[in-house]
C-alpha positions as CSV (number, residue, x, y, z in Angstrom):
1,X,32.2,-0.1,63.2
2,X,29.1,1.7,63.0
3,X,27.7,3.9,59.8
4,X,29.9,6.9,58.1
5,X,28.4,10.2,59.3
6,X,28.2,12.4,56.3
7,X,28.5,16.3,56.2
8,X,24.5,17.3,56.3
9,X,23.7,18.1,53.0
10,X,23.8,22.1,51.6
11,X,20.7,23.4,51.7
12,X,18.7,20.5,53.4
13,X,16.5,20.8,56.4
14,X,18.2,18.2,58.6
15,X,19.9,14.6,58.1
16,X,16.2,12.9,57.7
17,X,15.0,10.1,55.2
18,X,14.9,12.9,52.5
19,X,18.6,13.8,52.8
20,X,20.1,12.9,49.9
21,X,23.3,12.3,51.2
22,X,21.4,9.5,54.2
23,X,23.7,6.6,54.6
24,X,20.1,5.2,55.0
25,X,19.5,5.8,51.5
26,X,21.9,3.0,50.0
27,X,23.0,4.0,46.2
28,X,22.7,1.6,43.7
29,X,24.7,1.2,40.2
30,X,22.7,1.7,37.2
31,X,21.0,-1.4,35.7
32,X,23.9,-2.0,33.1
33,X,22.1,-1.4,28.9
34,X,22.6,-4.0,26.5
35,X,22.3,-2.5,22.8
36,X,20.3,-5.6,22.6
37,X,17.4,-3.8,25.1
38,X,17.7,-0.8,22.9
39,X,14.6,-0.2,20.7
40,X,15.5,-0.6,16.9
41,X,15.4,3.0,15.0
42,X,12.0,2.9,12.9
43,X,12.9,2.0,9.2
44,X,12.7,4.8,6.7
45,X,9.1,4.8,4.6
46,X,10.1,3.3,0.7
47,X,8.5,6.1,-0.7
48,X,7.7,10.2,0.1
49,X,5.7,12.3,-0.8
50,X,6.8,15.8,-2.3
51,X,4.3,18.9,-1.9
52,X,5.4,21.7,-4.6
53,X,4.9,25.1,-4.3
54,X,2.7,25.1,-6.7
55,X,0.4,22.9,-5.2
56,X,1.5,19.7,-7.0
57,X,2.0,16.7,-5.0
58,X,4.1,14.0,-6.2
59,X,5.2,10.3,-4.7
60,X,8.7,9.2,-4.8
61,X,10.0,5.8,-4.4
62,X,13.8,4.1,-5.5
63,X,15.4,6.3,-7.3
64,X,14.9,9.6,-9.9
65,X,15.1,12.9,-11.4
66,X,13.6,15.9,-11.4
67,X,13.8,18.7,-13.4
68,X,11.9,21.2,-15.9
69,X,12.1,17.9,-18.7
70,X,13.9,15.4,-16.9
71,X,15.0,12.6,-18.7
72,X,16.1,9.0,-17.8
73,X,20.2,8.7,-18.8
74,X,19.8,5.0,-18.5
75,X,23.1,4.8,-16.7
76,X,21.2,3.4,-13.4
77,X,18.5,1.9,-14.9
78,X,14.7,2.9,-14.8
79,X,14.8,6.2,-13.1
80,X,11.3,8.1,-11.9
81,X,10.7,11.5,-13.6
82,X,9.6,14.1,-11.8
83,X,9.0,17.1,-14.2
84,X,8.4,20.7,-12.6
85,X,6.1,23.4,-14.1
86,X,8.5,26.6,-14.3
87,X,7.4,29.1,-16.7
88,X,10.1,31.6,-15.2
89,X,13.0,28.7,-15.9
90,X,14.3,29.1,-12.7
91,X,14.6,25.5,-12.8
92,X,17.1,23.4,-14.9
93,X,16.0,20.4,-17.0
94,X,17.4,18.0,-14.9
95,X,18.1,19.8,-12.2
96,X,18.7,17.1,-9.3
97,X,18.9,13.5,-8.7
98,X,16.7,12.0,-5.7
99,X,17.0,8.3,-4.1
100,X,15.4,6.3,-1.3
101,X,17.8,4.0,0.5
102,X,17.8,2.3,4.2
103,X,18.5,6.1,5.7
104,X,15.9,8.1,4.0
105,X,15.7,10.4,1.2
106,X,18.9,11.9,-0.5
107,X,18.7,14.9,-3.0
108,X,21.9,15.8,-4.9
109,X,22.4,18.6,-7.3
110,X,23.1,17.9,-10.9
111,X,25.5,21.3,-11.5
112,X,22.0,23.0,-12.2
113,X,21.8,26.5,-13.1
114,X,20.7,27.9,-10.2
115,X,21.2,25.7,-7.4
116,X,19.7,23.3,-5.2
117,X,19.1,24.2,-1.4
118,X,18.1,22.4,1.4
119,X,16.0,23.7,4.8
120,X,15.7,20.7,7.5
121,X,13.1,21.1,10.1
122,X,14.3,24.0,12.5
123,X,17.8,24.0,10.7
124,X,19.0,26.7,8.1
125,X,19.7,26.1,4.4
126,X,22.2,24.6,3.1
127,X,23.4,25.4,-0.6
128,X,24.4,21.9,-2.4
129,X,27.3,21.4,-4.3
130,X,27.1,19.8,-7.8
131,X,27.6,15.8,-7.3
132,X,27.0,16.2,-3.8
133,X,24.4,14.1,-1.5
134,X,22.6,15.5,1.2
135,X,19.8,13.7,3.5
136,X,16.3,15.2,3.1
137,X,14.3,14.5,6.4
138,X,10.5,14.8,6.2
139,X,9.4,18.4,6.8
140,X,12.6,19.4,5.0
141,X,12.3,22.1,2.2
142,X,14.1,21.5,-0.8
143,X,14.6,25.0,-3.3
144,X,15.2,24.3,-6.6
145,X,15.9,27.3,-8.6
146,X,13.3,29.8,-7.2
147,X,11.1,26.6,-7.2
148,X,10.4,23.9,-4.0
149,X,8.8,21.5,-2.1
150,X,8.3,19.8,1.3
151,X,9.1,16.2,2.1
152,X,6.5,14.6,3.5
């Protein structure tokens, strides 16, 4: 029995080497992908750095506040204080809480008085509820109050 003799392909000049529907092209399965093949993601830098609006720039790492006069609770141990110049008050006290885990960087609102936003690269803001975590990727823009900075 000789070769199947396929319908010439729409479009194409002629059954010829180019035809992509040749039986003298053979079609072979795709090499079969073992997770193990598969590039690991790149790990998450320990620390960021924050770039105010004011021009302040500020470097991050574990876990901490930040806030017009933040202040360590104590109840998770040794926190990082980041304290924001706000003459206006737009910003609380201890307005959000910020940690660095194996994902990235996590803001979450502290039930501040105006609010806690978050802008990723190319997305559009998203208004955080009070308690609520929310990943900050670098280039992201984080409002506090009518405050902010970029992760970088």
């Amino acid at each position: 029995m000789g070769d199947p003799v396929l319908p010439p392909f729409p479009h194409s000049a002629g059954a010829g080497l180019w035809n992509a529907r040749s039986p003298r092209i053979p079609y072979v399965e795709p090499w079969p992908v073992d997770a193990r093949d598969e590039p690991a993601p790149a790990p998450h830098p320990a620390s960021f750095v924050l770039e105010f609006s004011s021009g302040q720039l500020v470097t991050i790492a574990g876990t901490g506040v930040i806030g017009r006069a933040p202040r360590d609770g104590g109840a998770h141990g040794a926190l990082q204080l980041v304290s924001i110049d706000d003459p206006a008050r737009s910003v609380s006290k201890v307005h959000a809480r910020f940690e660095i885990d194996a994902l990235g960087l996590w803001i979450e609102d502290l039930d501040s008085g105006n609010g806690t936003v978050i802008v990723q690269p190319g997305g559009s803001p998203v208004a955080l509820r009070p308690g609520e975590r929310n990943r900050a990727e670098v280039g992201a823009v984080v409002r506090l109050g009518r405050q902010s900075f970029t992760v970088r």
